[in-house]
N, CA, C and O of each residue as an XYZ file, in Angstrom:
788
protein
N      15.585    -25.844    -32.483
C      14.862    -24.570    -32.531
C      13.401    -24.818    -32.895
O      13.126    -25.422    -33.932
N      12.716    -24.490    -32.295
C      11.216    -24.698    -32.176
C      10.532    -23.934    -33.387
O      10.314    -22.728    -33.274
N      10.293    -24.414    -34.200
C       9.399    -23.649    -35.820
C       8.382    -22.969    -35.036
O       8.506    -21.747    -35.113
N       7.325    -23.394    -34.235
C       5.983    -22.747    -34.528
C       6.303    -22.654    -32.562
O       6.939    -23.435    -31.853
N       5.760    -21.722    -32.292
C       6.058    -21.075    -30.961
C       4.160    -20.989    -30.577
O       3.444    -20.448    -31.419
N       3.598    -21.494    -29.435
C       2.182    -20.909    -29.172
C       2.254    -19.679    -28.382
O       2.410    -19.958    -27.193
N       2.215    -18.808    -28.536
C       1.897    -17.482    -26.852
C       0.543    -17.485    -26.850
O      -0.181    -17.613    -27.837
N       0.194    -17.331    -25.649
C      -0.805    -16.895    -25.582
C      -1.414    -15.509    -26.002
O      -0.749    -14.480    -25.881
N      -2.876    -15.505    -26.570
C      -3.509    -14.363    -27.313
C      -3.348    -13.117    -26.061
O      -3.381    -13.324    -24.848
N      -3.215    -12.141    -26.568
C      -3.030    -11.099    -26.076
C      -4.041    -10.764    -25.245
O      -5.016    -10.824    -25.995
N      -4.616    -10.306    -23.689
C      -5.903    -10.414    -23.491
C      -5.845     -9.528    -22.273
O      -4.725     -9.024    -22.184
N      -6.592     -9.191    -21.384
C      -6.825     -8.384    -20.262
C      -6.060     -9.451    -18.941
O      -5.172     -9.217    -18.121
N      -6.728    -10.431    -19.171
C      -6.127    -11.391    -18.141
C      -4.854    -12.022    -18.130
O      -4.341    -12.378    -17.069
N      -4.116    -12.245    -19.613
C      -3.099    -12.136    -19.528
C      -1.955    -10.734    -19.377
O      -0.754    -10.966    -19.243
N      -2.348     -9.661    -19.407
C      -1.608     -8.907    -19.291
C      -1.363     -8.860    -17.699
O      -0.311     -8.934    -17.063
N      -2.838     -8.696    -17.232
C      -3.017     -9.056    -15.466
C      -1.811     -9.713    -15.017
O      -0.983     -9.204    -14.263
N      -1.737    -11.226    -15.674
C      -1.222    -11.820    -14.909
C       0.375    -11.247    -14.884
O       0.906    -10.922    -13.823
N       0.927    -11.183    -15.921
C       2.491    -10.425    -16.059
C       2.625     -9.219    -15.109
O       3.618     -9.110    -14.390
N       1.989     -8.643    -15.106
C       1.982     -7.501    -14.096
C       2.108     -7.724    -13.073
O       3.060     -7.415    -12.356
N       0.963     -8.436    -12.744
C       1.152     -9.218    -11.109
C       2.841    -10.139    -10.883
O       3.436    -10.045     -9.809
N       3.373    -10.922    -11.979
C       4.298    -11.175    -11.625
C       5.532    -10.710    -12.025
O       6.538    -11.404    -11.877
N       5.575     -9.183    -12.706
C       6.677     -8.268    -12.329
C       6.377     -7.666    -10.919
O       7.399     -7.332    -10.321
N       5.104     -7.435    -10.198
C       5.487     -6.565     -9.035
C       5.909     -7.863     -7.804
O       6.408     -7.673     -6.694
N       5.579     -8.987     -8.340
C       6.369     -9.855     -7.329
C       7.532    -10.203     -7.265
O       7.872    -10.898     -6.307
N       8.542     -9.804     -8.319
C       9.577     -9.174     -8.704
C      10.481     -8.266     -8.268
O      10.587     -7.276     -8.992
N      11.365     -8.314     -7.018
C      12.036     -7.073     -5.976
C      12.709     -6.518     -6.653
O      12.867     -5.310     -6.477
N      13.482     -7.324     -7.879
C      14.431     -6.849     -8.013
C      14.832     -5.534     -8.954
O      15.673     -4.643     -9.079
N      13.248     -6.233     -9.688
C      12.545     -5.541    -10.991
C      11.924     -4.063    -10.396
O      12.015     -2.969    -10.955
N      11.137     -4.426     -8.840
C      10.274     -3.132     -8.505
C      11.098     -2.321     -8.198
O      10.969     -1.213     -8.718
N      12.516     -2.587     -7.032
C      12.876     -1.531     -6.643
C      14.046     -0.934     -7.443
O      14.599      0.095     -7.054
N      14.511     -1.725     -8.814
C      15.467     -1.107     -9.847
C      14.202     -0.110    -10.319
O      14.338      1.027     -9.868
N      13.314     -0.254    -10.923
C      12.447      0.822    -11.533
C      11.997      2.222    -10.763
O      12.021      3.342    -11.274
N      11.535      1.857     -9.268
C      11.511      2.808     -8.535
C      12.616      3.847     -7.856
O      12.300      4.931     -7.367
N      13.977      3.318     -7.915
C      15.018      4.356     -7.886
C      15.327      4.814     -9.171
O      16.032      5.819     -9.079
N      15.123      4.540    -10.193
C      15.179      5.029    -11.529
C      14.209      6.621    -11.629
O      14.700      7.719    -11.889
N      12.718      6.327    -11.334
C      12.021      6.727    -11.274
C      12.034      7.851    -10.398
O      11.384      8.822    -10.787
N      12.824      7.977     -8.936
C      13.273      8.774     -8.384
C      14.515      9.420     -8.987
O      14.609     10.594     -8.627
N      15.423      9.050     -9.733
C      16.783      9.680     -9.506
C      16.101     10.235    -10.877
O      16.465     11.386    -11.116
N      15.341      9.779    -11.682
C      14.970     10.329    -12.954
C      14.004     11.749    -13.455
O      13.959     12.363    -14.521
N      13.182     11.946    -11.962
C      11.889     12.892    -11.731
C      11.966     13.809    -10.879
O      11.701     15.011    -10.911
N      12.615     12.672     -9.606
C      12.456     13.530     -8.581
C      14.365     14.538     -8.279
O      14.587     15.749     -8.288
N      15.310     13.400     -8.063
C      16.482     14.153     -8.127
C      17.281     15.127     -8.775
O      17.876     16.117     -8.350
N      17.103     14.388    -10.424
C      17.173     14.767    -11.478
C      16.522     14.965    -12.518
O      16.861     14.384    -13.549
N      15.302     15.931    -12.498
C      14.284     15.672    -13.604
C      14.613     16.469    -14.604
O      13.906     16.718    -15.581
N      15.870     16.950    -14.342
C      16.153     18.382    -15.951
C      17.712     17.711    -16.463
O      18.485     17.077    -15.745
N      17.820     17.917    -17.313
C      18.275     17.629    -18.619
C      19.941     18.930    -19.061
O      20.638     18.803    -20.068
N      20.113     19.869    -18.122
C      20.629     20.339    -18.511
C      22.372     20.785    -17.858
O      23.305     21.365    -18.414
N      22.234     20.224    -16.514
C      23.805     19.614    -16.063
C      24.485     18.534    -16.509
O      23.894     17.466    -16.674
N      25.668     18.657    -16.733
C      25.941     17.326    -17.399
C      26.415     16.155    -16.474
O      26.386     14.931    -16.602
N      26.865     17.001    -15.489
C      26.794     15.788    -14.126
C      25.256     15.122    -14.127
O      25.005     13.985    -14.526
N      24.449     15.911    -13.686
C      22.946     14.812    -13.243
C      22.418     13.632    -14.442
O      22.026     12.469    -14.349
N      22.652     14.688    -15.731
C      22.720     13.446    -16.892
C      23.349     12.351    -17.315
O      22.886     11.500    -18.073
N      25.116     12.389    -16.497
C      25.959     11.338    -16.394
C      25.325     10.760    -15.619
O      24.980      9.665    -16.065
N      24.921     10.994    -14.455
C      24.306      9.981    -13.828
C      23.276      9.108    -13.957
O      23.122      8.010    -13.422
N      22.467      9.803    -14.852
C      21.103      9.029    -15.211
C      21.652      8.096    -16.450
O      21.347      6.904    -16.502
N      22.439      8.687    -17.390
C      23.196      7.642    -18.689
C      23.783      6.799    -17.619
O      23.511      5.627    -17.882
N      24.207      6.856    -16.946
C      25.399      5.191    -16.109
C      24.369      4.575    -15.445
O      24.416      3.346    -15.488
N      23.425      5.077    -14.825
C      22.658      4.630    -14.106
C      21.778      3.778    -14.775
O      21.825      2.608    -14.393
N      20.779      4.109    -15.905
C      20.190      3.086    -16.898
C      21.298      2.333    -17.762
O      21.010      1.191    -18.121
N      22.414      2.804    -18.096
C      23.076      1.793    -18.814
C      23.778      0.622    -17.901
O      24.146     -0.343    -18.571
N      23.960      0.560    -16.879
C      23.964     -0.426    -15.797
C      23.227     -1.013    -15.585
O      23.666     -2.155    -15.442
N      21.864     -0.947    -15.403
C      20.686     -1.419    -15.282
C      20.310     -2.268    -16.229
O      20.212     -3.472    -15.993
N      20.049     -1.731    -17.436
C      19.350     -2.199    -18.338
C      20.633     -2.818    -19.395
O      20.443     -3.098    -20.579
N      21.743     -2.931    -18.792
C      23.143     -3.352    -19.437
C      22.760     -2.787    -21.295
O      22.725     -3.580    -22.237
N      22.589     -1.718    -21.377
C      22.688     -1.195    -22.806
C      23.706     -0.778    -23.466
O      23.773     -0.011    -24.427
N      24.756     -1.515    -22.696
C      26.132     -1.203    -23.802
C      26.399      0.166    -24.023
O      27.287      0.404    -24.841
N      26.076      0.711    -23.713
C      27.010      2.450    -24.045
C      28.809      2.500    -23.445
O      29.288      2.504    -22.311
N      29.135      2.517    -24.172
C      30.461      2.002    -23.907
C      31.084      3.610    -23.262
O      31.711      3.741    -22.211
N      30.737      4.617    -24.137
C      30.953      5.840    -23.385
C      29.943      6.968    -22.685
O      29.407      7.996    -23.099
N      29.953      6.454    -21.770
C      28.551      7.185    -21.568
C      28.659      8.980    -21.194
O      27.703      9.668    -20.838
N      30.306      9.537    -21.423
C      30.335     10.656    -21.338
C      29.519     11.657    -22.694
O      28.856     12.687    -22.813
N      30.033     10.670    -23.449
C      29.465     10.876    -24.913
C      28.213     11.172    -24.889
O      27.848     12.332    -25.081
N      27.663     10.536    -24.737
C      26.039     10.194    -24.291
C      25.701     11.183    -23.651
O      24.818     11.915    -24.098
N      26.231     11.407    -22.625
C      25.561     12.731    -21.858
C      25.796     14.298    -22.495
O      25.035     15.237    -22.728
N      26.905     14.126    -22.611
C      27.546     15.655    -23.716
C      26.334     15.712    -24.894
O      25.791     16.771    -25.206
N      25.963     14.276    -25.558
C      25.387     14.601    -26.595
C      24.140     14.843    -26.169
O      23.557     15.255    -27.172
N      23.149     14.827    -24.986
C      22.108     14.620    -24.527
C      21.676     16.239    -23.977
O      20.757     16.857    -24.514
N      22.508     16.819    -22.801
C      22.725     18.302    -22.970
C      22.573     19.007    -24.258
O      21.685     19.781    -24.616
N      23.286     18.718    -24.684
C      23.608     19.725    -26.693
C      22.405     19.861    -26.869
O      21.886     20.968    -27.014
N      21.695     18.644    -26.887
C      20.455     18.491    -27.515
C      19.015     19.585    -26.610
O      17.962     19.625    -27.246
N      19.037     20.222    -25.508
C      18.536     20.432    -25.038
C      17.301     20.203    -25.094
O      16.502     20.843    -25.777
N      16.965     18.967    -24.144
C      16.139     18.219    -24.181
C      14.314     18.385    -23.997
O      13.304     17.955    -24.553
N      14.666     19.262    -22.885
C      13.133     19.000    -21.525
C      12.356     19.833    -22.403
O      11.283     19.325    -22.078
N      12.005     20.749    -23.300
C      11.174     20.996    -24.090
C      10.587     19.853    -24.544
O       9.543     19.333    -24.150
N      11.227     19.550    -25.279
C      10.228     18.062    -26.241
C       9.411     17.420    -24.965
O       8.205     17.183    -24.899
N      10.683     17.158    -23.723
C       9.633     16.209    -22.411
C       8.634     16.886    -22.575
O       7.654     16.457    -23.183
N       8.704     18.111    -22.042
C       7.490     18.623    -21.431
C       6.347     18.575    -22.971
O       5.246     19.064    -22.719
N       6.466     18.197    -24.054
C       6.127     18.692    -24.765
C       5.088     17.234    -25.730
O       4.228     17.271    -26.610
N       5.666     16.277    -25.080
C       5.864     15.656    -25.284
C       6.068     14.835    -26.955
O       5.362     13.896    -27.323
N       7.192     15.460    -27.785
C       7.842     15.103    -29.210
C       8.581     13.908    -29.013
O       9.373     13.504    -28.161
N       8.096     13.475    -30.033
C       8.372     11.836    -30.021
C      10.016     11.757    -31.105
O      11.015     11.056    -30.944
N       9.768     12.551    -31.923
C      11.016     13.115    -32.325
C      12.627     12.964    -32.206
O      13.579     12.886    -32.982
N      12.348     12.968    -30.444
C      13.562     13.553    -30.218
C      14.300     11.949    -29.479
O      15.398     11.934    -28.922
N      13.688     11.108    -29.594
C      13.675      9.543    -29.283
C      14.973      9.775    -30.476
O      16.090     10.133    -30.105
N      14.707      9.565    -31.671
C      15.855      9.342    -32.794
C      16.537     10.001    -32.534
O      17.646      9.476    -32.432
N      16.509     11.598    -32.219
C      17.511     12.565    -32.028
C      18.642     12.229    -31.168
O      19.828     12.384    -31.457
N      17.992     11.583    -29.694
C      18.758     11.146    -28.604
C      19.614      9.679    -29.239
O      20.717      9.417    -28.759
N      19.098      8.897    -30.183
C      19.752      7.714    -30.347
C      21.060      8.033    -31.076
O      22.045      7.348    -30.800
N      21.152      8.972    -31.946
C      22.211      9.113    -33.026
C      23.313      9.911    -32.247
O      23.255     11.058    -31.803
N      24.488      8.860    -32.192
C      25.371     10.176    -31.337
C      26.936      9.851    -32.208
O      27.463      8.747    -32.348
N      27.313     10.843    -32.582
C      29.115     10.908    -33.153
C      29.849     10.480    -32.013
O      29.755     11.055    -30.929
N      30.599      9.460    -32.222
C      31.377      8.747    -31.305
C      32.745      9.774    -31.369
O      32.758     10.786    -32.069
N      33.594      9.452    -30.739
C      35.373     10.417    -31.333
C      35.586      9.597    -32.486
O      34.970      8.541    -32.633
N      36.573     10.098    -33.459
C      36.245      9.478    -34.718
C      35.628     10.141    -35.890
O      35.987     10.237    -37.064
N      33.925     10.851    -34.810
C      33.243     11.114    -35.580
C      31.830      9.990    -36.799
O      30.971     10.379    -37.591
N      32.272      8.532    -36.334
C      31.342      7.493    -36.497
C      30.537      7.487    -35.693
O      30.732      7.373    -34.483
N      29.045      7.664    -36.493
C      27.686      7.638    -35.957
C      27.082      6.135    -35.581
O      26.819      5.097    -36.188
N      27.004      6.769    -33.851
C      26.247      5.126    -33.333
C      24.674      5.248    -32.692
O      24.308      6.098    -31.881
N      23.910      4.243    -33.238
C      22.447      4.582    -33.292
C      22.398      3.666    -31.873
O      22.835      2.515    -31.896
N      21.919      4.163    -30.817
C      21.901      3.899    -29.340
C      19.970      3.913    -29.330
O      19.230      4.724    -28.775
N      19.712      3.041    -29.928
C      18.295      3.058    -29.741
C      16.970      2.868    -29.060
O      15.913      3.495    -28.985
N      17.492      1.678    -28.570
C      17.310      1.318    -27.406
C      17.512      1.976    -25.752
O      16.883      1.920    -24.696
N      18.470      2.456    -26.127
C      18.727      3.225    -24.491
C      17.931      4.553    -24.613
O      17.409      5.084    -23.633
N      17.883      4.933    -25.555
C      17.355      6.122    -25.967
C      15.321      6.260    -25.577
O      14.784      7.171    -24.947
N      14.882      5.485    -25.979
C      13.697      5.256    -25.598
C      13.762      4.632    -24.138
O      12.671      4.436    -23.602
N      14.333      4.464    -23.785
C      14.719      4.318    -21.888
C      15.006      5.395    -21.136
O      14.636      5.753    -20.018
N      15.915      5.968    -22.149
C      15.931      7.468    -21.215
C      14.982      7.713    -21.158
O      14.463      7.382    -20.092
N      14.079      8.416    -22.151
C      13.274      9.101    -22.456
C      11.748      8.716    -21.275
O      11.069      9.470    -20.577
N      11.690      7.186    -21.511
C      10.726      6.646    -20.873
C      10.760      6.772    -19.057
O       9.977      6.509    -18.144
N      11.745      7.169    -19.146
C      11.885      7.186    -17.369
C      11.721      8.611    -17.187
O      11.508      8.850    -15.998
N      11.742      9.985    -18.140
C      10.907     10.853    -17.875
C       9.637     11.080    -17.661
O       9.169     11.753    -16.743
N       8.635     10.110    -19.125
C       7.454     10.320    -18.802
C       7.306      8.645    -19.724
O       7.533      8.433    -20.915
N       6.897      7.765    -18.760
C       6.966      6.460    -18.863
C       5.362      6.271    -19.614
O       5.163      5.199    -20.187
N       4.162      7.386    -19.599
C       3.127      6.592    -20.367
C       3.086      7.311    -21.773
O       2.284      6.934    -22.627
N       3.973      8.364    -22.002
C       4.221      9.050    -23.051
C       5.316      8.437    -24.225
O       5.242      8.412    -25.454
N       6.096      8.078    -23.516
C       7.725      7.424    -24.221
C       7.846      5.554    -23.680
O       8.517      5.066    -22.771
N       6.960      4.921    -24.612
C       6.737      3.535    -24.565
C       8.714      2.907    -24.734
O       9.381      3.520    -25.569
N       9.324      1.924    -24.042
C      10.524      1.487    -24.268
C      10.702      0.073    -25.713
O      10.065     -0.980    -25.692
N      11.516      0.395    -26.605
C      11.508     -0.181    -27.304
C      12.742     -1.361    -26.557
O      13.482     -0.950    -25.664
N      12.809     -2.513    -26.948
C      13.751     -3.348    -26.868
C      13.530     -4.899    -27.857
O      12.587     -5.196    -28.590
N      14.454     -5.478    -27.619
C      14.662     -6.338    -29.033
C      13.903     -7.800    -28.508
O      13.813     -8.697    -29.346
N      13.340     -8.045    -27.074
C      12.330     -8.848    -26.991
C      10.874     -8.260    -27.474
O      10.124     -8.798    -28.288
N      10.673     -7.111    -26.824
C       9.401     -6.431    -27.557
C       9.248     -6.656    -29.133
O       8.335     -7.270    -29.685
N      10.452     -5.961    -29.797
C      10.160     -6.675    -31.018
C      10.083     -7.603    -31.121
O       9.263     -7.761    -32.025
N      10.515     -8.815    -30.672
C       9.970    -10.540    -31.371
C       8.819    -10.457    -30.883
O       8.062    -10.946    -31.721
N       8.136    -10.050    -29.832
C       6.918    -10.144    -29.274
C       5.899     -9.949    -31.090
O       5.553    -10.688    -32.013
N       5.810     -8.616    -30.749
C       5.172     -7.631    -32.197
C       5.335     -8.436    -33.373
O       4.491     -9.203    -33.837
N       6.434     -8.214    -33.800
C       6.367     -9.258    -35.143
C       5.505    -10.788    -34.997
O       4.540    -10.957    -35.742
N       5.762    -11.505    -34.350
C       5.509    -12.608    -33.594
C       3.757    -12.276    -33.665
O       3.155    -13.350    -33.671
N       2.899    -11.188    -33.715
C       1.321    -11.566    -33.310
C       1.362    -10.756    -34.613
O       0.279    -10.861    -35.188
N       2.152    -10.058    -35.216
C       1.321     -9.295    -36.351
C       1.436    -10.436    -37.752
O       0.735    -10.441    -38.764
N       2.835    -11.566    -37.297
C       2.576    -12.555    -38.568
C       1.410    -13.635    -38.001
O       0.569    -14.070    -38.787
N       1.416    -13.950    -36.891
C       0.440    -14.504    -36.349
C      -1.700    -13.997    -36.283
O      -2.658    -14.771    -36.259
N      -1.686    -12.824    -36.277
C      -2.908    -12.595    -36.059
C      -3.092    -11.451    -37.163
O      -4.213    -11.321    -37.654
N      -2.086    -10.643    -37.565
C      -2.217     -9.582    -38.672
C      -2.784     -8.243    -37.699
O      -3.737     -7.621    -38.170
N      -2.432     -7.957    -36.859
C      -3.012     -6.977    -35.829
C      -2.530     -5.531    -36.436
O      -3.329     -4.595    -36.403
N      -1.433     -5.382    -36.899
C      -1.473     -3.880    -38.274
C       0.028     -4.538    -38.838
O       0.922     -5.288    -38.445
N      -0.369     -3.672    -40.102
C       0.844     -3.831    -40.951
C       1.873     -3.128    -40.987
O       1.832     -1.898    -41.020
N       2.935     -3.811    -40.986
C       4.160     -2.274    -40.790
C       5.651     -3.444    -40.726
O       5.685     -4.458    -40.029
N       6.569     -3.048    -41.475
C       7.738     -3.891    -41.704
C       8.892     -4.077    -40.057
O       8.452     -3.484    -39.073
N       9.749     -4.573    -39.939
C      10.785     -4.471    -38.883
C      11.485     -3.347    -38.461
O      11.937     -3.195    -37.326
N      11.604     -2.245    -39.753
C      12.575     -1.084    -39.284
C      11.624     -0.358    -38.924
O      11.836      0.161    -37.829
N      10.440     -0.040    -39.489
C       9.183      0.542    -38.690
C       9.210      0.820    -36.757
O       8.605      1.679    -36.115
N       9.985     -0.083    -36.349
C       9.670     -0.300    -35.116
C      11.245      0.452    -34.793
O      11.490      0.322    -33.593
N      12.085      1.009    -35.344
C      13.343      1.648    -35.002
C      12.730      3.257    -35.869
O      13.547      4.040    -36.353
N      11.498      3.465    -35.918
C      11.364      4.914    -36.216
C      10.144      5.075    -35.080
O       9.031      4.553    -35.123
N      10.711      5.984    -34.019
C       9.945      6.202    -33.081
C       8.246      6.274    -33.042
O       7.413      5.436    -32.696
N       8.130      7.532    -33.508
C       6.836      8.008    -33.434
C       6.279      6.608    -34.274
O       5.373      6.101    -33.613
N       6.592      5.738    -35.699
C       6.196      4.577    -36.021
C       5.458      3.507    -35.022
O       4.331      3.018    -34.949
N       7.432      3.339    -33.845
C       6.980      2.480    -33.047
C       5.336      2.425    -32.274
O       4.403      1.622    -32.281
N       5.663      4.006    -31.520
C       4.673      4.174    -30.778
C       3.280      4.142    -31.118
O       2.451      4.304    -30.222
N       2.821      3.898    -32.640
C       2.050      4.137    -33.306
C       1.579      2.432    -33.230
O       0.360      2.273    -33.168
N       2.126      1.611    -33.228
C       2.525      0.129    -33.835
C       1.880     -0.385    -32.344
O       0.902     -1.127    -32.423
N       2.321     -0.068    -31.150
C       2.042     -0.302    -29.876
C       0.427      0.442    -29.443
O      -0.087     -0.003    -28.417
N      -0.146      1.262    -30.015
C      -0.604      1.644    -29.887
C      -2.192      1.127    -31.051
O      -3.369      1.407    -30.826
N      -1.805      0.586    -31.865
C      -2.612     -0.534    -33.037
C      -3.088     -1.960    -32.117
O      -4.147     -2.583    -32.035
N      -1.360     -2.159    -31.317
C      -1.799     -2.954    -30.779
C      -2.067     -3.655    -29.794
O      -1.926     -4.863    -29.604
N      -2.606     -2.554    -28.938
C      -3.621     -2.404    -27.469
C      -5.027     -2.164    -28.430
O      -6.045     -2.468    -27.808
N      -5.224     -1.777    -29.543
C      -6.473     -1.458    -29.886
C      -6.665     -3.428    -30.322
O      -7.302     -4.316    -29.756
N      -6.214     -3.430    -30.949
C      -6.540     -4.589    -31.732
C      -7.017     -5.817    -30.483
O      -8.039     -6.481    -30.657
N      -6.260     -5.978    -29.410
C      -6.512     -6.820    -28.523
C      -7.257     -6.422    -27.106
O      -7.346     -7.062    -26.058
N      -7.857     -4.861    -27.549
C      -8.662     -4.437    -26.520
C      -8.206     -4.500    -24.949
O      -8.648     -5.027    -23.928
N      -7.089     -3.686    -25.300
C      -5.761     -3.729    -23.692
C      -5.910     -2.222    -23.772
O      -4.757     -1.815    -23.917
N      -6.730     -1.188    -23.752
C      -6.650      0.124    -23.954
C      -6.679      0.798    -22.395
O      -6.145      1.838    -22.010
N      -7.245      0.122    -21.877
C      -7.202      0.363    -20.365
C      -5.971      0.499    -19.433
O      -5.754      1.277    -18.504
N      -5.187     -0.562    -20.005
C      -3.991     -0.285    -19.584
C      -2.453      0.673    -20.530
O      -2.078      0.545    -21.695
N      -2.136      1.199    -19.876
C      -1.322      2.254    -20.213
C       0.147      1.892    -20.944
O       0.719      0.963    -20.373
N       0.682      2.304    -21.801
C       1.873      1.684    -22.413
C       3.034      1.068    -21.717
O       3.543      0.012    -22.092
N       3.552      1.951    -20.405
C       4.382      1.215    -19.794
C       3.504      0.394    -18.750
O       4.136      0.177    -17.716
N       2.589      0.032    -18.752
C       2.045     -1.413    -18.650
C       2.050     -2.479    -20.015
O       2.325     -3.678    -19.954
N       1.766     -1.909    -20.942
C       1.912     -3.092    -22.074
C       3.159     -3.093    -22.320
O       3.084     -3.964    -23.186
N       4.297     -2.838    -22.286
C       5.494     -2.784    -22.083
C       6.115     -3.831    -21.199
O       6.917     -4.670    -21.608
N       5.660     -3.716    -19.870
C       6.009     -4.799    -18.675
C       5.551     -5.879    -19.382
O       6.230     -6.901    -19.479
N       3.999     -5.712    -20.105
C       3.727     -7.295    -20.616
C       4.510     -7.777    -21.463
O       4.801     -8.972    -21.417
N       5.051     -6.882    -22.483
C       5.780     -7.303    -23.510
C       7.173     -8.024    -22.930
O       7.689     -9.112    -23.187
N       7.449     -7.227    -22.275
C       9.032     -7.680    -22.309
C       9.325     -8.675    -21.896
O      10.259     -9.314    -22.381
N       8.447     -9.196    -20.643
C       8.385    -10.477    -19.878
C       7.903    -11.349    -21.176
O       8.505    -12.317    -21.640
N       6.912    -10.892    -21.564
C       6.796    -13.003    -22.706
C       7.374    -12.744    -23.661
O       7.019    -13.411    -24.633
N       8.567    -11.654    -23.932
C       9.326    -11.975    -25.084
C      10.835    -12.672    -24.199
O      11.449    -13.604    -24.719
N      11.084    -12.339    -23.444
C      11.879    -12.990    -22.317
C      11.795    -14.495    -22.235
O      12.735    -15.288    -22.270
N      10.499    -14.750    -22.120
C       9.771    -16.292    -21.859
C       9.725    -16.851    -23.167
O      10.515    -17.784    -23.311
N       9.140    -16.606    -24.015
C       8.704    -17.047    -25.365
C      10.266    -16.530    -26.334
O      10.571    -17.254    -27.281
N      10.876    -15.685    -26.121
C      12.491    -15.696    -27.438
C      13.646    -15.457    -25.903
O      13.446    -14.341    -25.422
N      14.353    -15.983    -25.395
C      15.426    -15.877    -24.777
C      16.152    -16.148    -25.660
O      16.002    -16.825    -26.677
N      17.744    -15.077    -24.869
C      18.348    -14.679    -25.649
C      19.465    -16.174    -25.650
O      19.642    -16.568    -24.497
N      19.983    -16.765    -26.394
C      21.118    -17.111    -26.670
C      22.508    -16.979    -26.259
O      23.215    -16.401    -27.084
N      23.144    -17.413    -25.068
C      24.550    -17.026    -24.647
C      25.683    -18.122    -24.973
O      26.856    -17.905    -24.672
């Protein structure tokens, strides 16, 4: 296991380049772009529970996020009546969507998928959290000190988005939009922490 890891500094040209090689990426462009359709254009409301099953199976396939029941998920996603906050855009409702009573009645924090849903409504509003992004973040804020803020910080939404948003300032990436620093992230946390099987 490698102690000291180099990435490269965060920069305009490196973000460039990740970008450029997610859109050379088919598999990556055209999973995002039927997402993006079945998410806006087919189904952009929140309040059948069919169109919402579909969008829960549909990203949890995709993005293999483990939702083991995704009826659950959708029942709990309806309840919640959502498309206010979208339109509204409340960051809020990121946690709201993660916490769901399983049968049982044991609460499972779906956190990750949750900021995926959300993000495939309005992708420069609802930045996607995932657990390479975090090694990314931690990884330049012990490295460069770019803002301060602990690990669970980054599992309280509006936090996160706050944290991502420190740090496009800090490395002067403001130009580009969150689900662009997002694509950057995820790819060199991919490259730089793979996962272990």
């Amino acid at each position: 296991m490698k102690n000291h890891i180099e990435i490269p500094t965060p920069s305009q040209e490196e973000v460039k380049k990740y970008l450029e090689l997610w859109d050379s990426l088919e598999s990556y462009t055209s999973q995002e772009s039927s997402l993006k359709k079945l998410f806006t254009v087919t189904y952009p409301y929140n309040k059948d529970l069919d169109d919402v099953l579909i969008k829960v199976c549909s990203l949890n396939d995709f993005y293999s996020t483990n939702i083991f029941s995704p009826f659950a998920v959708a029942k709990h996603i309806v309840a919640l009546d959502i498309d206010n906050y979208f339109s509204s855009g409340d960051l809020e409702i990121v946690n709201k969507i993660a916490k769901i009573a399983m049968n049982g009645g044991k609460i499972k924090n779906f956190y990750s998928f949750a900021t995926k849903y959300c993000s495939h409504h309005r992708p420069t509003v609802y930045p996607i959290y995932d657990s390479y992004v975090e090694k990314i973040l931690l990884h330049f804020k012990n490295r460069d000190n770019f803002f301060s803020f602990n690990k669970e910080d980054l599992k309280l939404y509006p936090s996160y988005k706050n944290i991502l948003i420190k740090f496009t300032q800090f490395y002067k990436l403001e130009s580009f939009d969150l689900k662009k620093i997002d694509k950057y992230l995820w790819q060199i946390g991919k490259e730089y922490f793979p996962k272990k099987y």
